[in-house]
C-alpha positions as CSV (number, residue, x, y, z in Angstrom):
1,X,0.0,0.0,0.0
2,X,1.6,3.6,-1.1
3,X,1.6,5.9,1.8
4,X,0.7,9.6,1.1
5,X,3.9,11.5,0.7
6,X,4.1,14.0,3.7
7,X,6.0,17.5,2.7
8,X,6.0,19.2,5.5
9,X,7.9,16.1,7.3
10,X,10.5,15.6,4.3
11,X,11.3,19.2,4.7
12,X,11.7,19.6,8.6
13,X,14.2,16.2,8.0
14,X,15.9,18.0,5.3
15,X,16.2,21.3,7.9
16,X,17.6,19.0,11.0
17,X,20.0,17.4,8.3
18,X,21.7,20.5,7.4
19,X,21.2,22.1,11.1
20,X,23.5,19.3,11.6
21,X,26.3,19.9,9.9
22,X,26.8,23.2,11.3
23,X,28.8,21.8,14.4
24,X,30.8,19.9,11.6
25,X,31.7,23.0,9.4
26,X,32.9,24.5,12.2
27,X,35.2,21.9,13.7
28,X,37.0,21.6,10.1
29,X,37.3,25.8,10.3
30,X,40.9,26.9,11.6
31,X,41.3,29.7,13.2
32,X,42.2,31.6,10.3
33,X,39.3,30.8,8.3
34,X,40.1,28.4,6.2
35,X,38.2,24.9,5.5
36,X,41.4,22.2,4.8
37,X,40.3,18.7,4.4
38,X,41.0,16.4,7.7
39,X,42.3,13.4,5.6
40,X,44.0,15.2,2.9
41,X,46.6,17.8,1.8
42,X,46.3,17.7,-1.9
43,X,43.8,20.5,-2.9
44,X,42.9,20.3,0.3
45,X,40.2,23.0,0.5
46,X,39.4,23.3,-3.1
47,X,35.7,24.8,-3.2
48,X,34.6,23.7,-0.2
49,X,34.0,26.8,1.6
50,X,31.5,28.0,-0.8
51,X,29.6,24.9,-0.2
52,X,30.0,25.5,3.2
53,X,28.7,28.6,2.8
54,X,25.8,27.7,0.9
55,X,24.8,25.0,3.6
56,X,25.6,27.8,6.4
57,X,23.1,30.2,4.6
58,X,20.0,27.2,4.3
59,X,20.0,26.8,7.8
60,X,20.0,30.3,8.8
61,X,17.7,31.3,6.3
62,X,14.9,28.3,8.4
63,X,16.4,30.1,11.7
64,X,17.6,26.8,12.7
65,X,20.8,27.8,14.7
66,X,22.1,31.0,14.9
67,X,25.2,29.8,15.1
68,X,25.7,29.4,11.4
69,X,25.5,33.1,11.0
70,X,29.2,34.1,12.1
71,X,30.9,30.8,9.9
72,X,28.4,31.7,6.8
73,X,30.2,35.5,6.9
74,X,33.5,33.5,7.4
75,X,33.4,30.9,4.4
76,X,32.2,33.8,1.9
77,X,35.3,36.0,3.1
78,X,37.2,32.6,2.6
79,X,35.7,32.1,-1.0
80,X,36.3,36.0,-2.1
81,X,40.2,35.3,-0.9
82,X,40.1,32.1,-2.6
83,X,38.7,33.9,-6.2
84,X,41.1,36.7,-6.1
85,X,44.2,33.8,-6.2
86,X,44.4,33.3,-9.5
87,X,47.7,32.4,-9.3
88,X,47.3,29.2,-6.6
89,X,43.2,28.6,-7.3
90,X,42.5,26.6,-10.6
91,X,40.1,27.9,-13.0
92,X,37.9,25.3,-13.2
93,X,37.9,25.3,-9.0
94,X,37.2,28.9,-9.0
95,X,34.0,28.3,-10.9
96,X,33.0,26.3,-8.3
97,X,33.7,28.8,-5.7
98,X,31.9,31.4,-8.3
99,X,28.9,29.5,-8.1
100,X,28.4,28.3,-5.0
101,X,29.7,31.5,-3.1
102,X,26.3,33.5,-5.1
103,X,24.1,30.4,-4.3
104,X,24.7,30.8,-0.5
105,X,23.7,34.4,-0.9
106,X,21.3,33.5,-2.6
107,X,19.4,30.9,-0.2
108,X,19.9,33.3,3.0
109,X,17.2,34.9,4.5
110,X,16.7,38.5,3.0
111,X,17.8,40.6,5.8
112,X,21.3,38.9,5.7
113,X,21.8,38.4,2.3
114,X,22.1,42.6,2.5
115,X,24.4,42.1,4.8
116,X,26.6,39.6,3.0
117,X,26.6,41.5,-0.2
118,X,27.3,44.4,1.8
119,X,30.3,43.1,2.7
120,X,31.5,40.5,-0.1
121,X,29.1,41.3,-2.8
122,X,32.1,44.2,-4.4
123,X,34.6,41.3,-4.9
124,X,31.7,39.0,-6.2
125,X,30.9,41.6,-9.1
126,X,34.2,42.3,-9.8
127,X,35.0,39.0,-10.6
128,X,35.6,37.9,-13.8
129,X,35.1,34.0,-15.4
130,X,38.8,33.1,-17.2
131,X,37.8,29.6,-16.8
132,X,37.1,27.7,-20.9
133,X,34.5,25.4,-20.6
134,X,36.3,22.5,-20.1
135,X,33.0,19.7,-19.5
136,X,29.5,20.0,-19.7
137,X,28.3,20.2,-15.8
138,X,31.5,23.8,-16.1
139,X,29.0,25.0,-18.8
140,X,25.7,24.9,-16.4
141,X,28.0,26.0,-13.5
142,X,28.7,28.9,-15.5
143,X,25.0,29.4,-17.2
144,X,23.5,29.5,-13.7
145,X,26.2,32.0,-11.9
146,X,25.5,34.3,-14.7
147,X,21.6,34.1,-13.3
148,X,22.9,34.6,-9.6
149,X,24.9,37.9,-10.0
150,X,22.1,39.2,-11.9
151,X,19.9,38.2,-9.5
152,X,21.7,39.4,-6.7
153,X,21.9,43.0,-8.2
154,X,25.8,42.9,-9.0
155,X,26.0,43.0,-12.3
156,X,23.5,42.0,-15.2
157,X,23.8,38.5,-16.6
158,X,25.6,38.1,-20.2
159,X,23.0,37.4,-22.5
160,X,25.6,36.2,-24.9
161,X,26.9,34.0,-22.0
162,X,23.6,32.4,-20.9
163,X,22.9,31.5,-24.6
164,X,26.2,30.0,-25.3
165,X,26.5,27.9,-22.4
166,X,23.3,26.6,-22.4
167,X,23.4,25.8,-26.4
168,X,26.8,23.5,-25.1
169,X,24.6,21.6,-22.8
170,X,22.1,21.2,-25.5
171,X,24.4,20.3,-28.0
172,X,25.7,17.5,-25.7
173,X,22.5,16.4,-24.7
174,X,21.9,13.1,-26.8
175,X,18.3,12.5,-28.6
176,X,17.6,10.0,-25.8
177,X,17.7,12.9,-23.1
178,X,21.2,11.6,-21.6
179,X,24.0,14.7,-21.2
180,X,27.7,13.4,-21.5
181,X,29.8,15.3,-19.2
182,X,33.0,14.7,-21.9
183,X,32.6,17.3,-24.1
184,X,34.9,20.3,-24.1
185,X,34.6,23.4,-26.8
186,X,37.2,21.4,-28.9
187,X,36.2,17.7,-29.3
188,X,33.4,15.2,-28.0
189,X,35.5,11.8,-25.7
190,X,33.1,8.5,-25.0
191,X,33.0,9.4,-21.6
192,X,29.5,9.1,-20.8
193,X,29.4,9.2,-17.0
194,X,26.3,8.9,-15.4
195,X,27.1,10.7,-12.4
196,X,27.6,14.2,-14.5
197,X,24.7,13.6,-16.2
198,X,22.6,13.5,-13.1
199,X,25.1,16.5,-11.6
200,X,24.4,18.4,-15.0
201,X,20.8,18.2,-14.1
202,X,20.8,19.5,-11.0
203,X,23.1,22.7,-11.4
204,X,20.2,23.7,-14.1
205,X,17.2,22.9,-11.5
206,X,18.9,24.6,-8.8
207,X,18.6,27.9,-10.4
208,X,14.3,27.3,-10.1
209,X,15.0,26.7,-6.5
210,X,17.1,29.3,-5.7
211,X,16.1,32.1,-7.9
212,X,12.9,33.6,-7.0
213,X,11.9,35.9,-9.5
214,X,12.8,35.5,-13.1
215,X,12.6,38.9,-15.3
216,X,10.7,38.4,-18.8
217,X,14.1,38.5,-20.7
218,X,15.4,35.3,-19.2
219,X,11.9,33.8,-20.0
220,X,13.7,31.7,-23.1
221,X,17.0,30.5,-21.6
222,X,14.5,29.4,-18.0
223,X,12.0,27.1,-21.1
224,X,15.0,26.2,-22.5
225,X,16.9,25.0,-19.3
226,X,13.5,23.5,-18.5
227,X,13.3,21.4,-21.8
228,X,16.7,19.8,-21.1
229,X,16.3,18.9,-17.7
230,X,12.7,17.5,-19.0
231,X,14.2,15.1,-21.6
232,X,17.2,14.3,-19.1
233,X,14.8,13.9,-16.0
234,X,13.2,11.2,-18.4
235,X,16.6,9.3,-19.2
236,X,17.5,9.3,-15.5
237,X,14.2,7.9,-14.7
238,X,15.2,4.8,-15.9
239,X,17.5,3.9,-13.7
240,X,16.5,5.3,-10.6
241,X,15.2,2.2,-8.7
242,X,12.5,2.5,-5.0
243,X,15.6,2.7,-2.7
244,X,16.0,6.3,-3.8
245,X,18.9,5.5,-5.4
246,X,20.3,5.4,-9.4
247,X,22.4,3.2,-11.3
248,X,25.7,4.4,-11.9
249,X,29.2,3.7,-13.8
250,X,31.7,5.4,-14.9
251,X,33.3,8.5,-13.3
252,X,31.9,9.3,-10.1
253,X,29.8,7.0,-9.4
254,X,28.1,7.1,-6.1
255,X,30.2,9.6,-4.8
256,X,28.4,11.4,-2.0
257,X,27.3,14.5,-4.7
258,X,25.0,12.1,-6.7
259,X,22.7,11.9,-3.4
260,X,22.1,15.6,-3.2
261,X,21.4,16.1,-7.3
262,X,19.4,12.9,-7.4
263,X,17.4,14.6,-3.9
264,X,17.2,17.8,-5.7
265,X,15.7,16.2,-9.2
266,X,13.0,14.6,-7.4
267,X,11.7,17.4,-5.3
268,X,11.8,19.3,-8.6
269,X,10.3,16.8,-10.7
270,X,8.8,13.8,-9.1
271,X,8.6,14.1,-5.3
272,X,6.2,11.9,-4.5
273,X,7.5,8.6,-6.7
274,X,4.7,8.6,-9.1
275,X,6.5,7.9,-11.9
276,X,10.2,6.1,-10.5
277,X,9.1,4.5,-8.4
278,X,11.6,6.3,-5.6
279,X,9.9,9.4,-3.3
280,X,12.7,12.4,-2.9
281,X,11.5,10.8,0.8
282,X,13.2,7.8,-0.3
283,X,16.4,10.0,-1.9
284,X,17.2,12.0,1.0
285,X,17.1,9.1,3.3
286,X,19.4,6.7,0.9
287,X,22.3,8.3,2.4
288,X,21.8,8.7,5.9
289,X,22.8,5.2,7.2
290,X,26.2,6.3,6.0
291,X,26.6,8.9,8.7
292,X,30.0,8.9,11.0
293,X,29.5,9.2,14.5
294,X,31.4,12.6,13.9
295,X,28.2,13.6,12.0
296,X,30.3,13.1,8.8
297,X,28.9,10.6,5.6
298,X,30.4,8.6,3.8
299,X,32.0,9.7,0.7
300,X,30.6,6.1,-0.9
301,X,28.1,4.2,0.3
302,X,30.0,2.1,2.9
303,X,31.1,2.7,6.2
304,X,34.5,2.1,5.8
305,X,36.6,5.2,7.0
306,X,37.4,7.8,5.5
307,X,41.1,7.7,5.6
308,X,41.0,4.4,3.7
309,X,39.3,6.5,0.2
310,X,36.9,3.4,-0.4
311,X,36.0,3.4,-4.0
312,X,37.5,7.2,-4.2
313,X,38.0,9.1,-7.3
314,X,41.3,11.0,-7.1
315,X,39.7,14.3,-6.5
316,X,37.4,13.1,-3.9
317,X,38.1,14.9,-0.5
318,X,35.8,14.5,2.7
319,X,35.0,18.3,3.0
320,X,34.1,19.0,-0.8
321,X,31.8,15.7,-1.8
322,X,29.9,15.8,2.3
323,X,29.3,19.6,1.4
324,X,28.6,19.2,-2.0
325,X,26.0,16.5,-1.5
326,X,24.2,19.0,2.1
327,X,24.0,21.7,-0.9
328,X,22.3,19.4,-2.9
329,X,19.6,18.9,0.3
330,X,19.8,22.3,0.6
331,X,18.5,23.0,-2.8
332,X,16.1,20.3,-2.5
333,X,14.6,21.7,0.8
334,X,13.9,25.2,-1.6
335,X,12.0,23.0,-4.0
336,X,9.5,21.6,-1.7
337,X,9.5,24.9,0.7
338,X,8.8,26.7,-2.7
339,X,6.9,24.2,-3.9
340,X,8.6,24.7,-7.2
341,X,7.7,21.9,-9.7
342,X,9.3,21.1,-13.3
343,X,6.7,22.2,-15.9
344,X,5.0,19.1,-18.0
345,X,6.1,16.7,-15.4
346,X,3.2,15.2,-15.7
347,X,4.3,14.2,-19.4
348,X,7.3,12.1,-17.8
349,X,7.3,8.4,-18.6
350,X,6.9,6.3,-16.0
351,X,9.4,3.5,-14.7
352,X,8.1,0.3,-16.0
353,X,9.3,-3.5,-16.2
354,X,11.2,-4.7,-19.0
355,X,13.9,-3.2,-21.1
356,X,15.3,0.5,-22.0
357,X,18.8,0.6,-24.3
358,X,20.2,3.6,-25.3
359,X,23.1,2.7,-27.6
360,X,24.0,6.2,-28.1
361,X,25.4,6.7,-24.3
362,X,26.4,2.9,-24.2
363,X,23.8,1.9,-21.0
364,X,20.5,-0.2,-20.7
365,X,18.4,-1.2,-18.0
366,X,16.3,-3.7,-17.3
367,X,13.3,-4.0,-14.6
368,X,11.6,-7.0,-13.7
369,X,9.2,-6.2,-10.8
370,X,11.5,-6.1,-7.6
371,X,14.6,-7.0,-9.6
372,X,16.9,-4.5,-11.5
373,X,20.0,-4.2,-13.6
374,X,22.2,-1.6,-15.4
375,X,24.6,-3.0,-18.2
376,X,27.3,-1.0,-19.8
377,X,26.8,-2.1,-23.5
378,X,30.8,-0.8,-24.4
379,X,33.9,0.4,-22.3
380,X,33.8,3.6,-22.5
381,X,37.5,5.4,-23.1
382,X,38.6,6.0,-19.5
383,X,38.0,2.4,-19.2
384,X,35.8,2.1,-15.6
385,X,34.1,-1.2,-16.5
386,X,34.2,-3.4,-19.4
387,X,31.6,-4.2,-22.2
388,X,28.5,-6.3,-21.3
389,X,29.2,-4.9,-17.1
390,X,25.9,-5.2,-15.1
391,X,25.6,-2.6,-12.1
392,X,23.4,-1.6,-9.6
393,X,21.8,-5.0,-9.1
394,X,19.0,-5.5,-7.0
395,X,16.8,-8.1,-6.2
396,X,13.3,-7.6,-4.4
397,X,14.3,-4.3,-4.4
398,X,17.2,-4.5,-1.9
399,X,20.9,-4.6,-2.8
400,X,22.8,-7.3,-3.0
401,X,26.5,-8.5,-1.9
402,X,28.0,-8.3,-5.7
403,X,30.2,-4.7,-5.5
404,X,29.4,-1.9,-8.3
405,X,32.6,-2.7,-11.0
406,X,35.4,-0.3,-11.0
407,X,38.7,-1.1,-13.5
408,X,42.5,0.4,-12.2
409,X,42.3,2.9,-15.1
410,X,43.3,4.2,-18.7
411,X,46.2,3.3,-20.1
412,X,46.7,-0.1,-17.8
413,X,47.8,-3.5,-19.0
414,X,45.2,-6.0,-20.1
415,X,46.3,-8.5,-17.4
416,X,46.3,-5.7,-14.8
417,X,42.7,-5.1,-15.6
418,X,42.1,-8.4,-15.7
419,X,43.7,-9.3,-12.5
420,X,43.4,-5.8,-10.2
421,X,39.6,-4.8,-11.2
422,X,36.4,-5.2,-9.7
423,X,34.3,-7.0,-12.8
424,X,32.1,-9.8,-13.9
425,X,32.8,-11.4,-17.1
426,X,34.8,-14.1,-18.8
427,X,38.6,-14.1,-19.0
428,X,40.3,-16.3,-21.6
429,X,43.7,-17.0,-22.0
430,X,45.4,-18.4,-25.5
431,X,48.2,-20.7,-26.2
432,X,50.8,-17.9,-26.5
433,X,49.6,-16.8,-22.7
434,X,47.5,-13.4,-24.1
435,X,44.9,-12.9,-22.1
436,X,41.1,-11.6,-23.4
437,X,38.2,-10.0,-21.2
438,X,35.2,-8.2,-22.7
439,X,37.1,-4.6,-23.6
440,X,35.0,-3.6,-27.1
441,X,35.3,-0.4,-27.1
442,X,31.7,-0.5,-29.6
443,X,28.2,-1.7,-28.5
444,X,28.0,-5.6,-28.2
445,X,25.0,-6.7,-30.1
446,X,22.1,-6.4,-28.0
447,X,18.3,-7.9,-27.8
448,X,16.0,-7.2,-24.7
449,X,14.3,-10.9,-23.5
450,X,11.8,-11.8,-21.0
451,X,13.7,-11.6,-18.0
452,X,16.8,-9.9,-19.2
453,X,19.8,-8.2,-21.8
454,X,21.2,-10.7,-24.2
455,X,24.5,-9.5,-25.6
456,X,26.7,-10.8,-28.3
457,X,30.9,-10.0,-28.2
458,X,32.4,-11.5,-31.2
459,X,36.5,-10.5,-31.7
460,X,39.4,-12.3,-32.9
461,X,39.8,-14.9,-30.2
462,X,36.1,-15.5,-29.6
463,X,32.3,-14.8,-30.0
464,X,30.7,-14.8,-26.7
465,X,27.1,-14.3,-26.3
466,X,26.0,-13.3,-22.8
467,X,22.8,-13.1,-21.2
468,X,21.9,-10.8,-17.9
469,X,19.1,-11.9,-16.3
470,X,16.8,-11.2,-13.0
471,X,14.0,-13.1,-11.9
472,X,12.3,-13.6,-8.3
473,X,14.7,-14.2,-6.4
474,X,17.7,-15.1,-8.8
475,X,20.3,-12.9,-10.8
476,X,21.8,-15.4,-14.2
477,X,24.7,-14.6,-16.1
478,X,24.5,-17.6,-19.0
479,X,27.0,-17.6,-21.2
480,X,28.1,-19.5,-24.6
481,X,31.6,-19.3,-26.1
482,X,32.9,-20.2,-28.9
483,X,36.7,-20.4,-29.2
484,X,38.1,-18.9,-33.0
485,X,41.6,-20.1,-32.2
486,X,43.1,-22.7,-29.2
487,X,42.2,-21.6,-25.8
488,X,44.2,-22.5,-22.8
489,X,42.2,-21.8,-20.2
490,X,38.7,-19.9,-19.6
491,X,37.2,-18.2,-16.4
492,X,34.5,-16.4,-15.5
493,X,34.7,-13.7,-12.6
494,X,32.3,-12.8,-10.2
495,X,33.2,-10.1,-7.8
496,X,31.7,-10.0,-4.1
497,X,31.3,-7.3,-1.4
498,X,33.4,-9.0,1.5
499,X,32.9,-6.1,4.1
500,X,31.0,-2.6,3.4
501,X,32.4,-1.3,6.9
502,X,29.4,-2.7,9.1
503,X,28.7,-6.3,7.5
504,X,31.1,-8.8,6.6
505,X,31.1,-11.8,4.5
506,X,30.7,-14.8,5.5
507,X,31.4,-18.0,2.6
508,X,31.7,-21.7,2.6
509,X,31.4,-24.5,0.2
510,X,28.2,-26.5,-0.5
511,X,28.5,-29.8,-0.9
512,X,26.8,-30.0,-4.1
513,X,29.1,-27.8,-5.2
514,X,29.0,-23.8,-5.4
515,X,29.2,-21.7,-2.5
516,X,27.0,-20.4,0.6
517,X,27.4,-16.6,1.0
518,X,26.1,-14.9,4.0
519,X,26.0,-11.2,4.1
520,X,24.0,-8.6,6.6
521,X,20.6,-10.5,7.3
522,X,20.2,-12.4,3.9
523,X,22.0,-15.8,2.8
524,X,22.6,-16.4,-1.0
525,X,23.8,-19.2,-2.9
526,X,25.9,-19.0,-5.8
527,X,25.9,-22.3,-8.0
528,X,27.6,-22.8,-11.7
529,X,26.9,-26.4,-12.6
530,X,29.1,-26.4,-15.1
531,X,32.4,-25.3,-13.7
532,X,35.0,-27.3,-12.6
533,X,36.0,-25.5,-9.7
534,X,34.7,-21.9,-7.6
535,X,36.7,-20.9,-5.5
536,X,37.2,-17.0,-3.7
537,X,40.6,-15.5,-4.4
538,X,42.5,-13.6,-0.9
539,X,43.3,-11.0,-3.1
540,X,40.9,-7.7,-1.7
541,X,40.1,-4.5,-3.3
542,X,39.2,-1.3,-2.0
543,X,38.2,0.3,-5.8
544,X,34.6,0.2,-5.8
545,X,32.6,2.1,-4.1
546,X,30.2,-0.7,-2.3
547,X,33.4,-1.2,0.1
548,X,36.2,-4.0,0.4
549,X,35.7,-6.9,-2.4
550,X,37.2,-10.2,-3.8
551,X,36.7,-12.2,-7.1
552,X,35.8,-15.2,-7.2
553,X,37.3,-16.8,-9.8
554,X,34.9,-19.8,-12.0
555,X,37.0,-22.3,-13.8
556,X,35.2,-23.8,-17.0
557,X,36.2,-27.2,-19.1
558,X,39.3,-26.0,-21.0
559,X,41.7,-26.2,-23.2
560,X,39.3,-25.3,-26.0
561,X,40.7,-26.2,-29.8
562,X,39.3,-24.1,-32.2
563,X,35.5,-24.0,-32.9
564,X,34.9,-25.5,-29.7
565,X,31.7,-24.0,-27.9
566,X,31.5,-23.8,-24.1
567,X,28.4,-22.9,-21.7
568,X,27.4,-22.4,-18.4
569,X,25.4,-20.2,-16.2
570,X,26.1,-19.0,-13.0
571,X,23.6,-18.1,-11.0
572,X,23.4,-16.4,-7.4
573,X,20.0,-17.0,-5.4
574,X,18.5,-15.4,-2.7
575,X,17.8,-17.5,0.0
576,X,14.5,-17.4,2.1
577,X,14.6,-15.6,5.2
């Protein structure tokens, strides 16, 4: 039964949520003003002052804790300091602090935002953008600052500006709705990371939130903005699944930012989970069991600490992605407070079961009642997961012990992939010792069944055709392979979560054969008939973000002469309760 969605109580959770992290902002201050990371010293504050600041100014503008009101002066003085060093501050960081520093302004109450700009709002306007648009999500940072100064009475907003940026996001905005983040003003990359799209989104539906009167001659960029987020909105639905969450690969994934855009895209465009199946109830929460007893969050979803950078990108510091995601909230708390609502949501297409490919951005998804998938149709060129990669799998709509796939990196060695990645797929390895794993860099050949994605990878050494399935209570990789020259040996690798930072593994094997998996409250079995051993390697990662993983490593009937075909399907069950 679907229980009426309550705004008033989302919003006072949102409110004690950022009221929060007020106590938090000011332990990390030093006494000269500054926000360094705890963890870190490279880039150690980057931006996060202005997010700071934009988190200070939400809670005072509710009256929450007046507190907030002497750090919220303090982290704008910081970001004006931090804009004026052109010399030590990157471009790129300084929109950041651009954007976020007007934002905060923005969100506080009325009678101080007079006072802020009274006293920062000079270096603000006299600021000027030398930053190229270097990705797409720098283009809508830069369309929607251009809307805040003007907003804010310090200077009028570059017509020229708001039209060119927001014709970049356009442009990159793919006929299925999806916005790649890897375009620059030179040349289009195959990046195609879902986070960015999501982020993308966001930084264009937080000017709604945020800005509360719109003059007739930004009437066209606002419907324009609108009509992107509308058709992106739409691809995003997709994969959003009732946990509040969304599937993710590529760069970024399921750092700690994607839960405030993903918030902040509900409460603009489908708060109540008509049409995704996920409330911005349901969003907001997703994160919270990964709070520190220091009233920190996890920078992943895990509860490893943070010293150990679980599933990190390189850039990802504690300070920047906590505040970054609160801002998020932040802007979400707006929406429903403002009750601001996307225009012709009601047009939006509703989740349903069964397939949706978009071979364009390289993704599909598949829904089967309670049971979910994400598959990365190619590997993408900085080479996160490999071709035919399934993420984000649930069944009965809760997660499951198999961690979201993460690779070493670009420009890595085949075996090192192979053997230091967090992936499931076959590995194959010839008579000369070269080893092959499912690295297309072009769409495998795709049909959408009853119950799943089949995929076809046909190269050199083999043609492979996979099938991802979920059903009840059951995920099924099935696979058939046909060798094109001798094969020496053939594998197929199934990574699982061994520890997330609260739960740990626990694995034996059956005596039928296959192994017993025990992880949090649930028990799963994982069975391949036709292998001739299964066994978990001691090797662990920390690269993806679901926490601390192992392969287990699948051993088929091998060698293979040419033309021989080989199949089996593996197949991890969830147990009754």
């Amino acid at each position: 039964m679907k229980h009426a969605f309550d705004i008033d109580a989302a919003i006072g959770r949102m409110r004690k949520t950022l009221r929060d992290a007020v106590p938090v902002i000011r332990g990390w201050m030093t006494p000269d003003g500054r926000l360094p990371d705890p963890y870190e010293t490279i880039y150690s504050e980057n931006y996060a002052p202005a997010n700071a600041a934009s988190v200070l100014a939400s809670v005072c503008r509710n009256g929450d804790a007046p507190e907030a009101a002497d750090p919220l002066d303090a982290m704008l003085a910081r970001t004006a300091e931090l804009l004026a060093d052109k010399a030590g501050v990157s471009p790129f960081c300084r929109v950041f602090l651009y954007h976020y520093g007007l934002m905060a302004m923005l969100l506080a109450p009325p009678n101080v935002r007079v006072e802020l700009i009274g006293r920062h709002g000079a270096a603000f306007a006299a600021y000027e953008d030398d930053c190229a648009v270097v990705n797409t999500n720098c283009a809508a940072l830069q369309w929607a600052m251009e809307l805040y100064a003007d907003a804010l009475g310090l200077r009028p907003a570059d017509e020229r500006l708001l039209a060119h940026r927001l014709s970049f996001i356009a442009e990159a905005q793919l006929e299925s709705g999806f916005i790649n983040d890897e375009v620059d003003e030179k040349m289009s990359h195959d990046g195609m990371p879902i986070a960015y799209h999501a982020f993308t989104l966001f930084l264009l539906a937080s000017a709604f939130a945020v800005v509360e009167r719109w003059p007739e001659r930004h009437a066209s960029t606002r419907s324009e903005a609108e009509r992107i987020v509308r058709r992106g909105v739409d691809w995003l639905g997709r994969a959003i699944t009732p946990d509040g969450t969304f599937a993710m690969v590529e760069r970024s994934s399921y750092q700690t930012f994607t839960w405030g855009a993903l918030t902040a895209l509900l409460a603009y465009a489908d708060p109540e989970g008509e049409r995704y199946g996920a409330s911005v109830a349901a969003a907001f929460a997703s994160w919270l069991p990964y709070r520190h007893d220091d009233g920190t969050y996890g920078c992943t979803p895990n509860r490893l600490p943070h010293s150990l950078r679980t599933g990190y990108e390189s850039y990802t510091h504690l300070n920047m992605y906590n505040l970054l995601g609160l801002t998020g909230v932040a802007v979400a708390e707006r929406m429903l407070a403002r009750r601001v609502r996307l225009s012709g949501a009601e047009a939006l297409v509703p989740a349903r079961d069964g397939g949706f490919v978009d071979p364009a951005s390289g993704y599909a998804f598949f829904r089967n009642g309670g049971g979910f998938f994400g598959c990365a149709l190619r590997m993408h060129n900085r080479q996160y997961a490999p071709a035919m990669q399934g993420f984000h799998f649930r069944l009965e709509s809760r997660r499951v012990p198999i961690p979201e796939a993460r690779l070493p990196g670009p420009h890595v060695p085949v075996d090192r992939l192979i053997r230091e990645g967090v992936w499931e797929g076959y590995a194959v390895t010839d008579e000369a010792g070269v080893e092959t794993f499912p690295d297309r860099k072009t769409n495998a050949e795709w049909t959408v069944v009853e119950d799943g994605i089949r995929l076809i990878d046909d190269r050199d050494a083999l043609a492979c055709t996979k099938t991802i399935a979920v059903a009840g209570d059951a995920i099924r990789w099935s696979y058939e392979l046909q060798a094109k020259r001798p094969l020496r040996s053939c594998r197929h690798i199934v990574p699982v979560l061994v520890h997330d930072g609260r739960d740990a593994l626990l694995v034996a094997a059956r005596p039928e054969g296959g192994l017993q998996l025990r992880f949090g409250d649930a028990s799963y079995e994982l069975t391949c008939p036709e292998s001739t051993s299964m066994e978990m390697e001691l090797t662990r990662s920390l690269l993806s973000v679901s926490g601390v993983s192992a392969p287990i490593v699948i051993e088929l009937p091998a060698p293979l002469e040419t033309g021989a075909i080989v199949r089996w399907t593996t197949t991890l069950r969830l147990l009754p309760s």
